[in-house]
C-alpha positions in Angstrom: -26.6 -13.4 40.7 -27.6 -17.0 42.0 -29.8 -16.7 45.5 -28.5 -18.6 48.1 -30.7 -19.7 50.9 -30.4 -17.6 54.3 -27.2 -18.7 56.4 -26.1 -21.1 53.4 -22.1 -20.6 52.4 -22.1 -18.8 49.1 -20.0 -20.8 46.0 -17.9 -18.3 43.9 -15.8 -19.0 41.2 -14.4 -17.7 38.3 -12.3 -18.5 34.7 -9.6 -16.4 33.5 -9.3 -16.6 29.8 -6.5 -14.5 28.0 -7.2 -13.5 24.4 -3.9 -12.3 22.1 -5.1 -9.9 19.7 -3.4 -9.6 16.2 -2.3 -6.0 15.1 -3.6 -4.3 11.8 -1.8 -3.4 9.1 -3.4 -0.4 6.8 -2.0 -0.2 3.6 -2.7 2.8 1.4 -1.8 3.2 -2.6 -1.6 6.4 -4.3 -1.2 7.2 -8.1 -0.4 10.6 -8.5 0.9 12.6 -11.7 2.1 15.9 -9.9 4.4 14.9 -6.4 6.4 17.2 -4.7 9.2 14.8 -4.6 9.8 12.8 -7.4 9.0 15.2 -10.7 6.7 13.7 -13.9 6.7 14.4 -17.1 4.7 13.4 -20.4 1.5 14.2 -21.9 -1.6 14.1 -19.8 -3.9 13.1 -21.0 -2.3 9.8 -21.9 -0.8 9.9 -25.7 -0.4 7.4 -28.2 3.2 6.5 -28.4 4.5 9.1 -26.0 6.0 8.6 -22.4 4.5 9.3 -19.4 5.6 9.3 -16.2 3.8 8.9 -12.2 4.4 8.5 -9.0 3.0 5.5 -7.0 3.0 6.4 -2.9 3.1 3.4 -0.5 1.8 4.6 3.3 1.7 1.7 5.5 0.4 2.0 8.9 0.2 -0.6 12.1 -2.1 -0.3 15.0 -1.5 -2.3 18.4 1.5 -4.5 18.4 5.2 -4.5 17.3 5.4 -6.4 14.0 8.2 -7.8 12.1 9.2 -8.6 8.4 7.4 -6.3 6.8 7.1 -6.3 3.3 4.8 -4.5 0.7 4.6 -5.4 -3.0 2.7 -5.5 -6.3 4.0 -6.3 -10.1 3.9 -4.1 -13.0 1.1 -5.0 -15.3 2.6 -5.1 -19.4 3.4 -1.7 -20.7 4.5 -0.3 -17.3 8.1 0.5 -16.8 10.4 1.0 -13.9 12.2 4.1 -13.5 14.6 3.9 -11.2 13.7 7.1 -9.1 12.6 6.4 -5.6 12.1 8.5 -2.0 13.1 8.8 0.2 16.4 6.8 -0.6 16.6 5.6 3.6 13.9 3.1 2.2 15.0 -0.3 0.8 12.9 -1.0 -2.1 14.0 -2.8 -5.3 12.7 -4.1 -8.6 12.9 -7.4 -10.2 13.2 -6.7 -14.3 12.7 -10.5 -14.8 9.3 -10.9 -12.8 8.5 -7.4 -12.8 8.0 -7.3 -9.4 8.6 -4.1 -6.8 9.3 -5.0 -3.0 9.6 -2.7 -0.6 11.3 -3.8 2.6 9.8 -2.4 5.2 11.1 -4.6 8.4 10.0 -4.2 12.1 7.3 -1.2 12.3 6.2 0.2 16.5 3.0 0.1 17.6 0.8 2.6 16.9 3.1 3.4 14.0 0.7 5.5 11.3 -1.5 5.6 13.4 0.1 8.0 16.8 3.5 8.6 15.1 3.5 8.9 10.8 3.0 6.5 8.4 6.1 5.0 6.6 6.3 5.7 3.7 8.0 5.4 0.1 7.7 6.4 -3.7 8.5 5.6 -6.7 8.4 6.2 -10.8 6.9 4.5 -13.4 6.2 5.5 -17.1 4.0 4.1 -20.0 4.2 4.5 -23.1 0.3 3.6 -24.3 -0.4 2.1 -27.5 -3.0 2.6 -30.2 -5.9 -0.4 -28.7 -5.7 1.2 -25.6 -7.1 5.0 -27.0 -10.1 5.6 -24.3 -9.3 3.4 -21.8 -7.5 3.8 -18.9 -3.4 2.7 -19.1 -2.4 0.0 -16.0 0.6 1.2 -14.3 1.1 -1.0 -10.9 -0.9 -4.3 -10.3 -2.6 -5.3 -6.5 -0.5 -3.9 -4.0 0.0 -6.6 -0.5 1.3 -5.8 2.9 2.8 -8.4 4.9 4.3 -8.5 8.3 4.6 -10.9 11.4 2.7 -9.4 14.8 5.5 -10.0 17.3 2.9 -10.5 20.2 0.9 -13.0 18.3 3.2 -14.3 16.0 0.2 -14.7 13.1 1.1 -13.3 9.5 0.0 -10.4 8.8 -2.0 -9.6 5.4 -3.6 -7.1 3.5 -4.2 -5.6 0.0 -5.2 -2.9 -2.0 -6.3 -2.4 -5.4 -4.4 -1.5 -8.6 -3.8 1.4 -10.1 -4.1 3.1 -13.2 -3.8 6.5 -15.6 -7.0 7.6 -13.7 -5.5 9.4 -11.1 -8.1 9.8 -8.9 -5.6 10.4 -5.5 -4.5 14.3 -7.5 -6.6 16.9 -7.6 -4.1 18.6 -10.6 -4.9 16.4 -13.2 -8.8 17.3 -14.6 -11.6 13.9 -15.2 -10.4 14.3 -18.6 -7.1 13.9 -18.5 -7.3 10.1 -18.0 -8.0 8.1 -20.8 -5.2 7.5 -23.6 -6.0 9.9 -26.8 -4.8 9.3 -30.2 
C-alpha cells in the first residue's frame, strides 16, 4: 500500500500474467508372480535352467490437462522372453523381437484420469529361464520403463520413468524374501 498525500489522485495499476501449467504423468511398474489375470507358472524361487514366468502391470495416471500420444515402454534385458499373453486385449501393446522392445500405445488420456477416474492400465508375460552365473542374484526381466505423452493445453512433451524390474518381486505379497534369488 503506497500513501498518497491528502486530496492527491491515487495511481493504480496492475499486470496480468497467464501461466500454462504442464499436466503430470504417474507411471507405476509392477512385477508380480501370482495375478489374477494372466496365470504364472515355474519354480519360485528362480531355478537353474527351468522356466519361469511373471506378470509386469503398467498403471499410468495423468493429473490436470487432456494429453495426447501416449506411449509407455521399456526393453527386455538378455534372458527375458516375451510371451505373448497380454490384458486386457482392448489395449494396443506390441513387441519388437528384433529390438526387444514393448510399447504400449496408450493415446489421448482425460484429465484427472488415475487420479478421479482409474488408472489405465495393461499386462503382460514374460519368462526366464536363469542360467548357472546368475545362482543368488536376482534374474532381470523388464529394463526402465518411460511414459510419454503431449499435454494438449501446453503442448510440452511429457516424460517420466520408472525403474526396472526383476525376480525380486517386491509388489506380491505371495512370493516369501526367499523366493527371489536363482538357486542351483
Amino acid at each position: 500500500d503506497v500513501p498518497n498525500p491528502s486530496g492527491a489522485n491515487k495511481i493504480v495499476s496492475t499486470n496480468t500474467a497467464n501461466v500454462k501449467v504442464n499436466s503430470r504423468l504417474i507411471l507405476e511398474s509392477r512385477a508380480v508372480r501370482e495375478d489374477n489375470k494372466i496365470s504364472n507358472s515355474g519354480p519360485i524361487p528362480p531355478k537353474v535352467g527351468e522356466e519361469t514366468t511373471y506378470t509386469i502391470r503398467w498403471l499410468l495416471s495423468n493429473t490436470t490437462n487432456d494429453v495426447t500420444g501416449g506411449e509407455v515402454s521399456a526393453n527386455l534385458p538378455t534372458g527375458a522372453r516375451w510371451t505373448g499373453k497380454t490384458f486386457p486385449s482392448s489395449e494396443s501393446i506390441a513387441y519388437n523381437e528384433r529390438t526387444n522392445r514393448i510399447v504400449w500405445n496408450v493415446g489421448t488420456m482425460g484429465a484427472g484420469e488415475g487420479i478421479l477416474f482409474p488408472k489405465r492400465e495393461v499386462r503382460f508375460q514374460v519368462s526366464v529361464r536363469p542360467e548357472v552365473n546368475q545362482i543368488g542374484s536376482n534374474v532381470p526381466l523388464l529394463g526402465v520403463s518411460t511414459a510419454k505423452a503431449r499435454d494438449i493445453f501446453t503442448n510440452e512433451i511429457l516424460q517420466t520413468s520408472v525403474t526396472e524390474k526383476s525376480s525380486s518381486v517386491t509388489d506380491d505379497s505371495s512370493v516369501s524374501s526367499n523366493g527371489y534369488k536363482v538357486v542351483p
